[in-house]
C-alpha positions in Angstrom: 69.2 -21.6 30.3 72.5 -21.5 29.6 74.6 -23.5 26.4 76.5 -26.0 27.0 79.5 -27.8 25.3 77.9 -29.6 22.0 78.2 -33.2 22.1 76.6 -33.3 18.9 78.7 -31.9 16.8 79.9 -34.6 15.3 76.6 -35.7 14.6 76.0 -32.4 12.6 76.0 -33.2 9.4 74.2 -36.4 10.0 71.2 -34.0 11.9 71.0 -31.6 8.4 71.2 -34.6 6.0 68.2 -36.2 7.5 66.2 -33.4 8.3 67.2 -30.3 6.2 64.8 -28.0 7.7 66.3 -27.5 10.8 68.3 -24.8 8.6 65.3 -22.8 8.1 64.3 -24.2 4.5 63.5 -27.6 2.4 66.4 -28.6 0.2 67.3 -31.7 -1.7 70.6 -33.5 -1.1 72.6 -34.7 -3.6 75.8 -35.7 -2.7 77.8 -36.3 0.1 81.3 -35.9 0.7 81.8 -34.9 -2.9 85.4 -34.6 -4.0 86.7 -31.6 -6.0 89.3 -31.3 -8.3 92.1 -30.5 -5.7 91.5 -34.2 -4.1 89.2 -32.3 -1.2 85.6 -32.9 0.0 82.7 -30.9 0.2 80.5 -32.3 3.3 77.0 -32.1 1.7 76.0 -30.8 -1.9 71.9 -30.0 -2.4 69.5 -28.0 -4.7 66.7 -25.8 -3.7 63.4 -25.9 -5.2 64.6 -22.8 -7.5 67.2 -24.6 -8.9 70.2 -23.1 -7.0 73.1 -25.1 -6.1 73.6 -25.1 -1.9 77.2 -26.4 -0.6 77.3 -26.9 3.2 80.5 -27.1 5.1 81.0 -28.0 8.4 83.3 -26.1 10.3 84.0 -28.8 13.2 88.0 -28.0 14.0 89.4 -26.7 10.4 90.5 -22.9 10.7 88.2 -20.5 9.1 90.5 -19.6 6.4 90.3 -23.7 5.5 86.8 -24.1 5.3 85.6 -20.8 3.2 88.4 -22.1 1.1 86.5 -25.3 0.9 83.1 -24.0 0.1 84.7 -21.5 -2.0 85.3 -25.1 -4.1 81.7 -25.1 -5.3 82.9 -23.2 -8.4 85.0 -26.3 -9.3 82.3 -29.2 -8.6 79.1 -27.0 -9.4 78.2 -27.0 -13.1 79.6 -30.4 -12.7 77.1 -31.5 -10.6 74.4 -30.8 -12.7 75.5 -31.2 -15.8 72.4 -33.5 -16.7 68.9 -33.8 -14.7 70.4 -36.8 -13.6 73.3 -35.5 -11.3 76.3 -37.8 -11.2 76.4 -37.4 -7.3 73.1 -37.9 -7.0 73.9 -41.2 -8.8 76.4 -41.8 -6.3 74.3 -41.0 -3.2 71.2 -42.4 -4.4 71.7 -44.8 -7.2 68.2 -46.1 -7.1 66.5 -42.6 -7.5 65.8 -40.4 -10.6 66.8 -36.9 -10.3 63.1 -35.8 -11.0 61.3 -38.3 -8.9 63.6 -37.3 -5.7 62.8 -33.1 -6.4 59.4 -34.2 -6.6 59.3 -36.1 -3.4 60.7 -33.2 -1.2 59.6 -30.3 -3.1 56.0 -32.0 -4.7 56.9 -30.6 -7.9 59.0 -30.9 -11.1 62.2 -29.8 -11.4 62.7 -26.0 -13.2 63.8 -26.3 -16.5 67.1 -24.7 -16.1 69.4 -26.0 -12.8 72.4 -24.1 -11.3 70.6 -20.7 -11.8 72.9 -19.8 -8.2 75.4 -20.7 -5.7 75.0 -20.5 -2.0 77.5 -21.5 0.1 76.6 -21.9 3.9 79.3 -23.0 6.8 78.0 -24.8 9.5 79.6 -24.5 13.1 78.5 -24.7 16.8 80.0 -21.2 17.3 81.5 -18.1 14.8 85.0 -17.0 15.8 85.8 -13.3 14.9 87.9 -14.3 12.1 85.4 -16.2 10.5 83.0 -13.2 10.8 85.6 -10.9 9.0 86.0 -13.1 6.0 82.4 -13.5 5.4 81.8 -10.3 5.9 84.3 -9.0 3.5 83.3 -11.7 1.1 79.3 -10.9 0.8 80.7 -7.3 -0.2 81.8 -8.5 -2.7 78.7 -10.6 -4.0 79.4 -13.8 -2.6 76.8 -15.5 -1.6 78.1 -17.3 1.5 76.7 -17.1 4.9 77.6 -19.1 8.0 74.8 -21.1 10.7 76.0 -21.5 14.0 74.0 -24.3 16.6 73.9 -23.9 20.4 73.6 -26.3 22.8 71.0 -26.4 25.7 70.4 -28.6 28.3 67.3 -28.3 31.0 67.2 -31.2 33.0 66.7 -34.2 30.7 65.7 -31.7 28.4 68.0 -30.7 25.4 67.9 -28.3 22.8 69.2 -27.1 19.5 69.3 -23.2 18.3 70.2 -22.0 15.2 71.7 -18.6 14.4 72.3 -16.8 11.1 75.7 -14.7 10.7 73.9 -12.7 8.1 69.8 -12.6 8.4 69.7 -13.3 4.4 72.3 -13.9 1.6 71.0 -14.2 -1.7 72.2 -16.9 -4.0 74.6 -15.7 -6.5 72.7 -15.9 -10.2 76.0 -14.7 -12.3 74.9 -17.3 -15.0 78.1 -19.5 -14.7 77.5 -22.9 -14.7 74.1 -22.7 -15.1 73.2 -26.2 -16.6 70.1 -27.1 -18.9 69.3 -30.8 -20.7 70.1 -30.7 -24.8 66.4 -30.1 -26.7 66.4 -32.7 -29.3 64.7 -29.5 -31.3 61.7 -31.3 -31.9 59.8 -31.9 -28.5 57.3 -29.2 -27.0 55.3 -29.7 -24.1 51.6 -28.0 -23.9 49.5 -27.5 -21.5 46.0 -28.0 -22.0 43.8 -25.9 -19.8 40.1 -27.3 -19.9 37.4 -24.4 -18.7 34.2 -23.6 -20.0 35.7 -22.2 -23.0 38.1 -24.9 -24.3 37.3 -28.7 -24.2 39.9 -31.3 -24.8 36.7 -33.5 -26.1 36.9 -31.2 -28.9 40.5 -30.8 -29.5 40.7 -35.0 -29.4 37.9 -34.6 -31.9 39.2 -32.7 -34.2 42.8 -32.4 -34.0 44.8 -28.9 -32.3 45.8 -27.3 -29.2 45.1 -23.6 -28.1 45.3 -21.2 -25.9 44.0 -17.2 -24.7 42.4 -15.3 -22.9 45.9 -12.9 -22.6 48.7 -12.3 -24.1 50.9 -14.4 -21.5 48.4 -17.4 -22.1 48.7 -17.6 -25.9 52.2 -16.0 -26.9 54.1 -19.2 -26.0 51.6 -21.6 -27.9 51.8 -19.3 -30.6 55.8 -20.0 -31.1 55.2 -23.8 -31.8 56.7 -24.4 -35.6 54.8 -26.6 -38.1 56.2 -30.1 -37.7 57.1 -30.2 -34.1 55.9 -32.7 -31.9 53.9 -31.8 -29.0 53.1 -33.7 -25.5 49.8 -32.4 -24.5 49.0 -32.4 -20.9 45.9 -31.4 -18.8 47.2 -29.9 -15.4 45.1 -30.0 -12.6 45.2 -33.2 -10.0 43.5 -36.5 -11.5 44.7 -35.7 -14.8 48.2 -35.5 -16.6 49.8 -36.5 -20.4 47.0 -36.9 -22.9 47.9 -37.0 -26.4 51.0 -36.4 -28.3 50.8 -35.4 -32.1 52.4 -33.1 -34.8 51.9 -29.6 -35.9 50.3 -28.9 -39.0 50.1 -25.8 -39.1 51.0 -22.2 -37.7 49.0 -20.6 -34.6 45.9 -18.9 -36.0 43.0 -16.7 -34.2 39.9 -18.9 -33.3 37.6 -16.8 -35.5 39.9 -17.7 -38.1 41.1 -20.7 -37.4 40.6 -23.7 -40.0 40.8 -27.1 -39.4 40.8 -30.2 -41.3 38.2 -32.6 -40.7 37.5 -35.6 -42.8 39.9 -34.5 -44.9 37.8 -30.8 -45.8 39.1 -27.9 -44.8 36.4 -26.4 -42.5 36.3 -22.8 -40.6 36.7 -24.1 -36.8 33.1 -21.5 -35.7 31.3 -23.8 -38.0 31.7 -27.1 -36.1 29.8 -28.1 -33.2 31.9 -27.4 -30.7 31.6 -27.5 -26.6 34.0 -24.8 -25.9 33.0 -21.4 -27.0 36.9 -20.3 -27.4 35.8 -16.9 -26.7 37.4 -14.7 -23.6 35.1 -11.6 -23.3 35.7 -9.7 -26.5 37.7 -10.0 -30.1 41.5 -8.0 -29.2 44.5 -9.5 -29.9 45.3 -10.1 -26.7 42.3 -11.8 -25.4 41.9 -13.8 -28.4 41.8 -18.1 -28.1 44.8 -18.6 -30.8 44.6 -22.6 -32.6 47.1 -24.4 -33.8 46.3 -27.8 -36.0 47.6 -31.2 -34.9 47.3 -34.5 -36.2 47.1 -36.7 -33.1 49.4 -39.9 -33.3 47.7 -41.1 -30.5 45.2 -38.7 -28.1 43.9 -40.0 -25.0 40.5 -39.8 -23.0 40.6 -37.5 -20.0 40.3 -40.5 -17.7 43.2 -42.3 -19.5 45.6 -39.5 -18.8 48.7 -40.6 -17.8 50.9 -39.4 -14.9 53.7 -40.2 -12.4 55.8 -38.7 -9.6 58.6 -36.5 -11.5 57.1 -35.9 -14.5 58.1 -32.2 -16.5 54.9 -29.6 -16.5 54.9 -26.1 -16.6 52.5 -23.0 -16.3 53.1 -22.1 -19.8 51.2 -23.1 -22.5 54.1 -24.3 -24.6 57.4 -24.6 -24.1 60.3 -27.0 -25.4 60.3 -30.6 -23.6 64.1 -31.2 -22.6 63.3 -33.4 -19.7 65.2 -36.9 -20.9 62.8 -38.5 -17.6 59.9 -37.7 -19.1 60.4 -38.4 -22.7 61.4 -41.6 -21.7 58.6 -42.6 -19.6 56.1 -40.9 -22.1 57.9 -42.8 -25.1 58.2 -46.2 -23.0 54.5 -46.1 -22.1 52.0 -48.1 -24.1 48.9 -45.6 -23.4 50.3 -42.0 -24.7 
């Protein structure tokens, strides 16, 4: 077949925004037709499922020394755009839609912790003129991270068809640090993850009051930087389950074999209660060890009361600090946790 003339074009950006993938990846839109400081627009502003910043710009009739100039613009609107988890042009383009709850829905996951970790700049045209090619080219050797898709037109009998082209066959996002956005800590919110196997119950830590964490170093060395008084969000991952108690630490992290907790208000050595989990990973080094840390629950749910919703913060760490403002306030507004 031979291409033909687009008739589409103008229909472009209204082709991407509703079906991202025909780029070659899933992304999350979060503004349209964004204005920058210099009273221009940027067509379409989204986020990955990394956390980098994407700005698309369609070519349509602007010269190409216009619209690099106009994606270029992402360094005036980006940290801006993310300068909380709820993005004021996401506000704008979706009013009705929490940041979180919209990355969840496209990427079925929460959002990473820290946003705007990159730029990628990507001009969309139905064909790449030679001057266009020079300037991205000489751009990317210099580390800019801008790339350009091109879309040809086919027709075969009542047949038509869209194909998409790549100046460059991958151009990494810049991750220069600028503008790279995170939510305040209150400094006294921690999230935990509970992982329940056969060597740690949550019946028992509900029972008795702490959170832990081992078998490896990369297992317990986050739980292990909790401070005495914080206040911790405990949550079981896994599907089915979710946010199940929320308490503060009493204590430092300590070894399970010599861990003590207090029960009934008596200091007892934890290997003297009757416990489900054995907290035991093989043998007794450091790193292998199950580490404890005391909690007084506030409140500390059955498994099957676990609460969870679409957008909520978790994390494969064991412990790290809870900045998500969505999910302190739906934790804090619910009755159960």
């Amino acid at each position: 077949m031979s291409s033909a003339a687009m008739p589409l074009e103008s229909r472009l950006e209204e082709l991407i925004e509703s079906d991202p993938t025909i780029l070659g990846q899933l992304l999350l839109f979060i503004g349209r037709q964004v204005p920058t400081a210099h009273g221009k627009f940027i067509d379409l502003l989204a986020i990955d499922g990394e956390g980098v910043l994407h700005v698309l710009e369609l070519k349509r009739d602007r010269t190409p020394r216009d619209v690099v100039a106009q994606a270029l613009e992402l360094r005036v609107v980006g940290g801006d755009a993310l300068a909380s988890r709820r993005p004021r042009y996401l506000r704008r383009y979706k009013p009705d839609t929490a940041f979180e709850v919209a990355f969840s829905d496209v990427f079925g996951s929460s959002p990473p912790e820290e946003l705007n970790t990159g730029h990628r700049l990507t001009v969309v045209a139905s064909e790449v003129d030679p001057a266009t090619a020079r300037i991205v080219e000489y751009l990317a050797e210099f580390g800019v991270a801008l790339n350009v898709v091109f879309f040809r037109y086919f027709v075969d009998g009542d047949r038509e068809y869209l194909a998409r082209t790549w100046l460059f066959d991958d151009v990494r996002g810049s991750r220069d640090g600028d503008g790279r956005t995170r939510e305040p800590w209150n400094e006294q919110d921690w999230y935990v993850s509970f992982g329940e196997e056969d060597s740690r119950s949550w019946d028992d830590a509900r029972r008795f009051g702490f959170v832990s964490a081992g078998g490896g170093n990369w297992y317990s060395r986050t739980l292990r930087n909790l401070p005495v008084d914080a206040r911790v969000f405990v949550c079981i991952p896994g599907s089915g389950y979710g946010y199940v108690g929320v308490g503060t630490v009493k204590a430092e992290a300590m070894r399970f074999d010599e861990a003590v907790l207090t029960v009934e208000g008596t200091p007892t050595p934890m290997r003297d209660l009757e416990l489900e989990g054995t907290y035991r990973h093989g043998d007794d080094s450091e790193d292998m060890a199950e580490y404890v840390v005391p909690v007084q629950w506030i409140k500390a749910l059955q498994r099957s009361e676990a609460f969870w919703e679409k957008g909520l913060f978790a994390n494969q760490n064991s412990a790290c600090k809870l900045r998500n403002r969505f999910t302190l306030d739906a934790l804090e507004g619910n009755s159960r946790v």
